[in-house]
N, C-alpha and C positions, 0 to 999 in steps of 0.2 A: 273400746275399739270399734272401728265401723262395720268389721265383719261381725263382730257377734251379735250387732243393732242389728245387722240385716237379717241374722235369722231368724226370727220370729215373722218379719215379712214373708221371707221365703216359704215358712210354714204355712203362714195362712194364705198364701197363695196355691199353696198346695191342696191344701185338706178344705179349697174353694171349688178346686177342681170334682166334677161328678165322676165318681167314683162309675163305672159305669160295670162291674160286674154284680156288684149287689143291687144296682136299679133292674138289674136284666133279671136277678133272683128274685127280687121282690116281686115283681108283676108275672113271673112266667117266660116258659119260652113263647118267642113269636108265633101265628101263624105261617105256612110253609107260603116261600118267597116265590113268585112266579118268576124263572129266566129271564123275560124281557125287560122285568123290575132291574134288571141287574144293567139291562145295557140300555135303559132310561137314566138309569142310576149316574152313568158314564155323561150320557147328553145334558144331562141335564144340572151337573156339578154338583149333586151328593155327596161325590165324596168328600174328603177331610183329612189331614192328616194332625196329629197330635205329635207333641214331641217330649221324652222322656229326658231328663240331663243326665250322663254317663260322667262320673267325676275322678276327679283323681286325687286317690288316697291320702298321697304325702300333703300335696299343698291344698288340697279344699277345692279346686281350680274347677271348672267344667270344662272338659276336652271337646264332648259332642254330646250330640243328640241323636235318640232312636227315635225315628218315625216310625209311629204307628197306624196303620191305615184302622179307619170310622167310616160309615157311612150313617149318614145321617137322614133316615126314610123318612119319609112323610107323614106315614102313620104310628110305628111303633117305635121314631124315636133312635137315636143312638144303637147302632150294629156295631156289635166286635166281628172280628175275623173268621174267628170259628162259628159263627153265625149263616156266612154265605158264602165263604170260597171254595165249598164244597161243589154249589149249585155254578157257582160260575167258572169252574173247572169244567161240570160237565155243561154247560152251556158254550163253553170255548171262549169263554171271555179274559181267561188269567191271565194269559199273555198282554191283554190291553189293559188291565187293571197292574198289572206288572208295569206294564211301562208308564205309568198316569204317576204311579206313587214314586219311581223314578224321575224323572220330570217333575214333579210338585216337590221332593224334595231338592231338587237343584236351582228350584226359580230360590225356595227358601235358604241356603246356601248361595245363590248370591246375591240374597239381599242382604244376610248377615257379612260378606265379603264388601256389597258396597259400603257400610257402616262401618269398616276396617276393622271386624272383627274376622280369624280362621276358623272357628267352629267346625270340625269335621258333622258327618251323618251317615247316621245308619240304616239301611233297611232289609229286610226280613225277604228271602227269595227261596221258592220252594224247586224238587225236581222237574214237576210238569212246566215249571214258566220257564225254565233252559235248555228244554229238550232241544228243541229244533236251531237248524243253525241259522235261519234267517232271522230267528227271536234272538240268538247271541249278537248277531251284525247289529240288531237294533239298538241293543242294550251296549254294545259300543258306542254306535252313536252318539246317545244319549248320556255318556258317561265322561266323554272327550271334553267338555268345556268346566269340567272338576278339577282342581290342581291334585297331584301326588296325593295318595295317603287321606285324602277331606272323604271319601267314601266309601262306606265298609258295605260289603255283602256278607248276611249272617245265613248260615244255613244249617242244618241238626245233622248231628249222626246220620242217623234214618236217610238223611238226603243223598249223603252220598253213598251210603252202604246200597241203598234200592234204583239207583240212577248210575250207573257204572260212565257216563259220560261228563257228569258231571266234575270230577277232580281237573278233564282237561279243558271246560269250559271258566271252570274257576282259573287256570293255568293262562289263561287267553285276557280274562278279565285284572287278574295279579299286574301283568305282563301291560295292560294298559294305564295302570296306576292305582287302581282299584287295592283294601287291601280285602282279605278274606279271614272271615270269624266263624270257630263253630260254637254254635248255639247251644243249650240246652243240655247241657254236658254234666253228665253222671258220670259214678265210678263204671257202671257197662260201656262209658260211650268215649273212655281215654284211648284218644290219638295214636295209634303207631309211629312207630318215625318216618315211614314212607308218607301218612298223610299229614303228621306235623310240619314237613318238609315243608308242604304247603300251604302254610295256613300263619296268619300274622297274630291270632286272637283265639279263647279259649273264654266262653260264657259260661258260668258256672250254673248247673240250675235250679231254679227258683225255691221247687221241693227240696233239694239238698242242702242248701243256704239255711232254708228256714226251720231243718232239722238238728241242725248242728250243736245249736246251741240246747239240745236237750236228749239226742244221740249219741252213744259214742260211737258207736259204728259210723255217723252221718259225720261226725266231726273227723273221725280218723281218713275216711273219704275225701272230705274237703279239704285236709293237709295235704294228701299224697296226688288230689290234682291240681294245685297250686303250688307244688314243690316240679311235677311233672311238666306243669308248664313253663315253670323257672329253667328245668331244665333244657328245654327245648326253643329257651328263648320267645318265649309265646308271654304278650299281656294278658295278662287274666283279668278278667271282669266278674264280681261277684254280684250276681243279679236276686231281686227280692229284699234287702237290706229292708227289713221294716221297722228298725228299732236300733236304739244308740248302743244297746249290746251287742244286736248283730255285726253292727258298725266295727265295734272296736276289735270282737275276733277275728273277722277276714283279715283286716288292716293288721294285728297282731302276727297273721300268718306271711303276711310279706303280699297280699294281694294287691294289685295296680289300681284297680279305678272299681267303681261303686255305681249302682245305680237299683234305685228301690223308691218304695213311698215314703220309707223316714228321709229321706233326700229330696225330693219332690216327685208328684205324682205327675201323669202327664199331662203334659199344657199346650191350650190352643196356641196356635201363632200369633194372637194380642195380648196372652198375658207372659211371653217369652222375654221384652222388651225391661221389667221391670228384674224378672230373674237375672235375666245378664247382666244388670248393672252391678247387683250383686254378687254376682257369680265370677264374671270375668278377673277383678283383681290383678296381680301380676302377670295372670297367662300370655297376658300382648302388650304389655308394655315395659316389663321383666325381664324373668329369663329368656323366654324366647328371643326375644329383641338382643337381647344382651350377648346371646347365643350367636345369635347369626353377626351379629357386627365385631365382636371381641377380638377375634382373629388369632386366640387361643389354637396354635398350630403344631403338627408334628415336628416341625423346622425348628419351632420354637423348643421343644419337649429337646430334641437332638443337640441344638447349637447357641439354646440360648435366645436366637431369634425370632421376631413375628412378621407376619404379612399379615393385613388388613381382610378379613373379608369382606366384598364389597357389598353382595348379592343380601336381601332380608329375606328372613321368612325360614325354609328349611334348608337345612344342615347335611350336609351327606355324614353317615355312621362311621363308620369306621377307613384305618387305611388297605384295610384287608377286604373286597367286595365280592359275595356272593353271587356273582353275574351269571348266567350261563354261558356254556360251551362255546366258542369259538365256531367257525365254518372250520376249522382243521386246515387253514391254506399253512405254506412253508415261510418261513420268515421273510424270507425273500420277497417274496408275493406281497405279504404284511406289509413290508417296506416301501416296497412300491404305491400300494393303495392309499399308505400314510402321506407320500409326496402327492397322487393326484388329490386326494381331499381336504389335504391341510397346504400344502406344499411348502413343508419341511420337508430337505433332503437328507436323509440316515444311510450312514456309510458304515462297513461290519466292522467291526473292532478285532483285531484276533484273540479269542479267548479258550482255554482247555478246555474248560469245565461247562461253559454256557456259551449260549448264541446272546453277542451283545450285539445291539444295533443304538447308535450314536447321534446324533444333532452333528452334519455336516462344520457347523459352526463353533462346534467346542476344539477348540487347539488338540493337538494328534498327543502331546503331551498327558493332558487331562481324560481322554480316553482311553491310552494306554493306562492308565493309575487305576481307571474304575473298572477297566478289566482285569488288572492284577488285585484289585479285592475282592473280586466276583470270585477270581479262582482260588483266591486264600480265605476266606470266608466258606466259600464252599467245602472244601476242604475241613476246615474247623468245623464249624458245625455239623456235619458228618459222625465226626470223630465224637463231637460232643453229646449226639442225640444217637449213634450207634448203628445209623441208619443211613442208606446211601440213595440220593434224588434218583426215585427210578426215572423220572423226565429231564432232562436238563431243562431248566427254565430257559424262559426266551426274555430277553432284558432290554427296554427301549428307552433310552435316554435324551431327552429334550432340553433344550439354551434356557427354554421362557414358557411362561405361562400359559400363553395363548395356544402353542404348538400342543403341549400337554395337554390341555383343556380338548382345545378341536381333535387330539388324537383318540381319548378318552369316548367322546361323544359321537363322532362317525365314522371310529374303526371296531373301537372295543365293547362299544354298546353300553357307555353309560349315559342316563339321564342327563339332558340339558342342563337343569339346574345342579345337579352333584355334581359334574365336569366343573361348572365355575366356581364351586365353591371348594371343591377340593384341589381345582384349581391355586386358587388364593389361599388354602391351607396348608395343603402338604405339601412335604419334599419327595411322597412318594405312593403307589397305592399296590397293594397285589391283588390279582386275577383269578385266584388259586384253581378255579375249573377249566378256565385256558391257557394256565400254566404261563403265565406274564407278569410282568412288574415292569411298571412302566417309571422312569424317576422324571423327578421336577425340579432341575438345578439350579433355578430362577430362587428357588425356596430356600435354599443351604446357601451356608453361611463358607466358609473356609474349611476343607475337611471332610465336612457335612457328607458330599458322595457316600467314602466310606462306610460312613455309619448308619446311613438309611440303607444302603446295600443289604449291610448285616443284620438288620432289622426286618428288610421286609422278607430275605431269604429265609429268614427265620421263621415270619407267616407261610410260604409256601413250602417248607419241608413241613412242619408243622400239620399242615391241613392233608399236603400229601399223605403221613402218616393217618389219621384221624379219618380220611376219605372225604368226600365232597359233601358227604349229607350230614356231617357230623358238627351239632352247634358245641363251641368254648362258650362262657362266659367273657365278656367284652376282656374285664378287669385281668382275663386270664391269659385271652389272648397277645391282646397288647402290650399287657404286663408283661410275659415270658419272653416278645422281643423287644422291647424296652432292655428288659434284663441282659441279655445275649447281647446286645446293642451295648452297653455299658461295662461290661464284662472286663471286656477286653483292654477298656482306657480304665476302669477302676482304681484313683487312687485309696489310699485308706479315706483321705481325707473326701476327697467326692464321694464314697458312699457312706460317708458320716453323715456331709448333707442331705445325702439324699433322703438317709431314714429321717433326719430331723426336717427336713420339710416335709414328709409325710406325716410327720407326727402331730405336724403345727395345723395341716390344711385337715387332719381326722379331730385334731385337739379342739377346734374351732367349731366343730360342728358341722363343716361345709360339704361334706360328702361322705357317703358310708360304701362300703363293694355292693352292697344291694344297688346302690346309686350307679353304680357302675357295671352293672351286669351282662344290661342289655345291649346289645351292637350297635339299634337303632340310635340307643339314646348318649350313645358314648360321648360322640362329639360337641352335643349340647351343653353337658355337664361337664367336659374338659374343658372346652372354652371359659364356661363360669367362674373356672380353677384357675384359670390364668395358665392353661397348660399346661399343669401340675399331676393332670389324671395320670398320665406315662409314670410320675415318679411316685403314686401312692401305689398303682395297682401293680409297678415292677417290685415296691417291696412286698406286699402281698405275692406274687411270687416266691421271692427269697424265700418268705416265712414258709411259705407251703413245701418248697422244698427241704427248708433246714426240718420240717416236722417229716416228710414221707420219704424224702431220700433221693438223688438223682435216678438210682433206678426205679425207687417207685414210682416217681413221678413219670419216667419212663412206661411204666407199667399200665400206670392212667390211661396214658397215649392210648396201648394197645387195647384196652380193654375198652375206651371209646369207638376204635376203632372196629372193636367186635362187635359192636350194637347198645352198648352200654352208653348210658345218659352219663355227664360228666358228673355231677352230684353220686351215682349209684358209684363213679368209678375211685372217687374222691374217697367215699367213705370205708369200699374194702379195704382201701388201703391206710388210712387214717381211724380209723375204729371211731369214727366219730360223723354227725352229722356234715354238710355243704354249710350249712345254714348258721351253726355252732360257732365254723371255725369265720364265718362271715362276721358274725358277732363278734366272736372274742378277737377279731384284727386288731384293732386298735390299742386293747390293752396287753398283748403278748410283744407287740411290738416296741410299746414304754418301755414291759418289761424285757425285752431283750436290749434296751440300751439306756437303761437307767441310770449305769454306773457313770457318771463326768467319764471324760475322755480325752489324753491330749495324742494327734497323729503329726506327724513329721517328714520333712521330704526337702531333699536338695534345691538350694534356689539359689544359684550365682555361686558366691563366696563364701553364703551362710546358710541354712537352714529354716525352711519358714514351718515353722508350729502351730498346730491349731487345733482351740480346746471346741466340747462337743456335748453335746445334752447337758447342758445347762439350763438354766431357768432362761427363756429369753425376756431379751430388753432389761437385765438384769446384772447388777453390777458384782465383777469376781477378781479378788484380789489376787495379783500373780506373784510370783518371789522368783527372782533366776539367779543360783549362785554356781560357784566355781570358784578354783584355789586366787582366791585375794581379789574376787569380785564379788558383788552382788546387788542384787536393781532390784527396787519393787515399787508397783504401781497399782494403778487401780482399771480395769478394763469397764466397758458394757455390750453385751453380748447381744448378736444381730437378731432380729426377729423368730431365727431360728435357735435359738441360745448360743451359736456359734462366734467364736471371734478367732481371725488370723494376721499373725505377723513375723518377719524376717526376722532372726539373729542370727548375729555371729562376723556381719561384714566388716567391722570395726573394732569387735574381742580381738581378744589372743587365743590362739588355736588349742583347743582342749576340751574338757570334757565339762557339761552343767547341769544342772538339776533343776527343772520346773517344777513347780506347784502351782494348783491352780484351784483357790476356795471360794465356794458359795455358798447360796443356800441348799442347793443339792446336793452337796457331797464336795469331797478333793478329788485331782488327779493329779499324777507325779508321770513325768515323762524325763529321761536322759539323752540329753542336746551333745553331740558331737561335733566339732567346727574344725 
């Protein structure tokens, strides 16, 4: 294969690279640096930045690169870090050298951008280079011609524990697209949830990685912040990987991305050219690609349907969005602002339960309907979760896309690109910190209102219980209103389906709950699924419930909501690991519908039957008798081992006996007509 040819390249590209802490042991430390050296250093273009590749575990892929800042003196040669930002701290130079290696990494970013690759990058920022706020304004600046998510700021514990300004300068930097990683991260230096809240990354450190595999203390450590950051929704990066052992532990703990010297060491910017070709692979011309154009939709997951997405590149997460707080204006107000910006005009619906506001242009019919699910929906799930909306949600209903979209982007503060894209995705998205659910009726199909209604109200009673800082599991969240969503139309015979196309799209290999944990990366992987993610992770639910119980799983709720990680609240109540019951999904699930299966249900004249866990694309002989009849043929069962059909419009009325054999087993069902 051509990935396994290239690494041996990649190797020796690597272990070409000057190892530059053992050059700096071998000869000694330098003489002490003169200050001015430092801001000759600057005029004179010494510096250098190197770049490390941060990979990612599952597919081998490189995501990005850490820039590392070098200077490269005249006399002694190759500088690391800890060599001289001592002295250009107190020379007053960090700030400029801060913004050199910002700028050097973004000319390099978009050079890789004009080769049409997305490579993100990293770089390393301490408390003195954020102090001041005219050093923030800069570092905005400087940071505004980066798309979303392409650049990380890494910072340590210590950074923010001795810099108390710092959490709200990272808040500023988040807030401009930027994401934020802490660095260097020991069992002393696990995240609370008030600063996980903020933080998109969790660098594992180097010492810890490299103890693990001959600790168990270091090992039992590096599970519980790697479980800790699963919990919190946080990518974990295990930094130091120097060896195919160390490789396959982290990766065996469920760790995201990889970066060390068994991977490659750092590389100048001309010998980067030959690793990407390498390296890149599917990452851009793949899933990603595949991601963004599929159009793998919630509409679709609901009703069956798709819309195209049109926009490439990134994906908005979820339909459930983490946004902040509102200005607090009154719906009314809302509505207004929504007509001077968009200029759709939203007329109030009357409703008990919620404040709906409407698309002027949906017939008085169709918004009375979607106010009367609001208030029966509400109502039901109430009753179902035990628990009553201390807010009445605020619900704004849109004709078409664009209204949606423009509403999305210059009232409710979503990103340009996630408005179009969830735009052209969904039929609907929740707000849950400003208490909205905005629907997209361009996206539903016949019905559809309804059932996205109950879906999303499902996300914001949901989070309401849980509180605003509390992360689900993607698979959890959108699986449990998926679930609730379906509940309600459930025939036997639809949720036969449903588990059997879960079992085909687990059976296949195509995706595991790990895969689907993250909120970020939900939408990517559902698209790939063909919109299937709603129907693997709403059975995951079921299961979780048929093991914990509706009140424990109620229990969950609260105990998230007391402070507890979802994982921590999972397992009081399940005696058993997040991780376990993550694994053993796919085969509890076989085994909960192993046995063949025939469901039944009124259709016209007759009754249409339909057999169920079968083998698919598999042929199963049926027999149907009754007093002085009987038929038998031969079927082949749909991809999901399913087949269905009518009898009875042309018998005589009375009672029959199905059989249905294969190679999995019989099922015997009794036909009434």
């Amino acid at each position: 294969m051509k990935r396994a040819k290239g690494r041996p390249v990649l190797e020796a590209l690597a272990r070409a690279d000057v190892d530059a802490r053992k050059t700096r042991a071998r000869r000694g430390q330098p003489a002490a640096i003169d200050e001015q050296e430092i801001v000759r250093a600057l005029e004179r273009a010494e510096l250098m930045l190197h770049y490390q590749p941060i990979v990612d575990m599952r597919s081998g892929e490189c995501r990005r690169f850490e820039a590392l800042l070098r200077w490269r003196h005249p006399q002694l040669g190759i500088l690391l870090p800890g060599e001289f930002m001592r002295i250009a701290e107190s020379s007053g130079q960090l700030r400029h050298i801060g913004a050199w290696v910002i700028d050097a990494a973004k000319r390099q970013w978009a050079a890789w951008r004009a080769d049409g690759e997305t490579f993100g990058v990293s770089v390393n920022i301490s408390g003195p280079e954020i102090e001041g706020a005219s050093t923030v304004g800069d570092m905005l600046q400087l940071i505004r011609p980066f798309d979303p998510d392409a650049l990380t700021f890494e910072l340590t514990a210590a950074t923010f524990a001795e810099h108390p300004r710092v959490s709200v300068v990272t808040q500023r930097l988040a807030a401009a697209g930027a994401r934020i990683s802490l660095d260097d991260v020991g069992a002393a230096d696990a995240p609370g949830r008030q600063l996980a809240a903020g933080l998109d990354e969790l660098k594992l450190s180097r010492s810890l990685v490299a103890r693990a595999l001959t600790e168990a203390s270091a090992l039992a450590d590096l599970r519980a912040l790697i479980e800790l950051g699963r919990d919190h929704r946080l990518t974990v990066v295990a930094v130091g990987v120097e060896d195919k052992a160390t490789y396959d532990l982290v990766r065996s703990f469920g760790c995201d991305l990889a970066q060390g010297h068994w991977l490659s060491r750092p590389l100048v910017p001309d010998r980067l050219a030959p690793w990407r070709r390498w390296a890149v692979g599917v990452a851009f011309s793949g899933a990603l690609a595949v991601a963004a154009h599929a159009g793998a939709t919630k509409a679709a997951a609901a009703s069956g349907s798709s819309q195209a997405a049109t926009a490439p590149g990134f994906m908005p997460s979820m339909c459930c969005l983490d946004l902040p707080y509102g200005r607090g204006e009154t719906s009314a107000s809302k509505s207004q602002e929504i007509l001077e910006r968009t200029g759709v005009a939203l007329v109030e619906q009357q409703s008990v339960r919620a404040t709906v506001y409407a698309d002027a242009s949906v017939s008085a019919s169709a918004r009375a309907e979607i106010a009367a699910s609001v208030d029966d929906d509400m109502a039901s799930l109430e009753k179902e979760f035990g628990r009553s909306f201390a807010v009445a949600p605020k619900i704004y209903v849109f004709a078409t896309r664009s209204g949606f979209a423009y509403a999305l982007q210059s009232v409710f503060g979503v990103r340009g690109p996630d408005a179009g894209l969830l735009a052209a995705a969904n039929g609907g998205v929740t707000l849950p910190r400003q208490g909205v659910i905005v629907i997209n009726l361009q996206n539903l199909g016949p019905g559809g209102a309804s059932t996205i209604v109950r879906h999303e109200l499902t996300h914001a009673l949901v989070h309401e219980r849980v509180g605003a800082d509390a992360v689900l599991p993607a698979w959890f969240d959108e699986g449990l209103a998926t679930f609730e969503e379906r509940a309600q139309a459930d025939t036997d015979e639809s949720a036969a389906r449903d588990s059997s196309i879960a079992l085909a799209v687990l059976a296949d290999g195509r995706t595991t709950l790990r895969e689907l944990d993250a909120p970020a990366e939900w939408a990517q992987h559902n698209a790939l699924l063909g919109g299937q993610g709603y129907t693997v992770a709403a059975e995951a639910v079921r299961l979780l419930q048929d093991r914990v119980g509706r009140d424990g799983m109620l229990r969950m709720l609260d105990d998230i909501a007391g402070g507890q990680t979802f994982g921590a609240a999972y397992a009081a109540e399940a005696g058993e690991a997040l991780g376990e019951f993550e694994r053993a999904f796919p085969a509890r699930l076989a085994e909960a519908h192993a046995a063949p299966s025939i469901m039944q249900s009124p259709d016209g004249d007759g009754v249409r039957w339909t057999v169920a866990s079968f083998t698919p694309s598999a042929k199963v002989n049926v027999t149907i008798e009754g007093v002085g009849y009987r038929v038998q043929f031969e079927i082949t069962t749909d991809r999901y081992g399913m087949y269905s059909a009518v009898f009875g419009s042309t018998a005589p009325h009375g009672e029959y006996t199905v059989r249905a054999s294969g190679s999995t087993g019989q099922a015997v069902a009794v036909l009434r007509t």
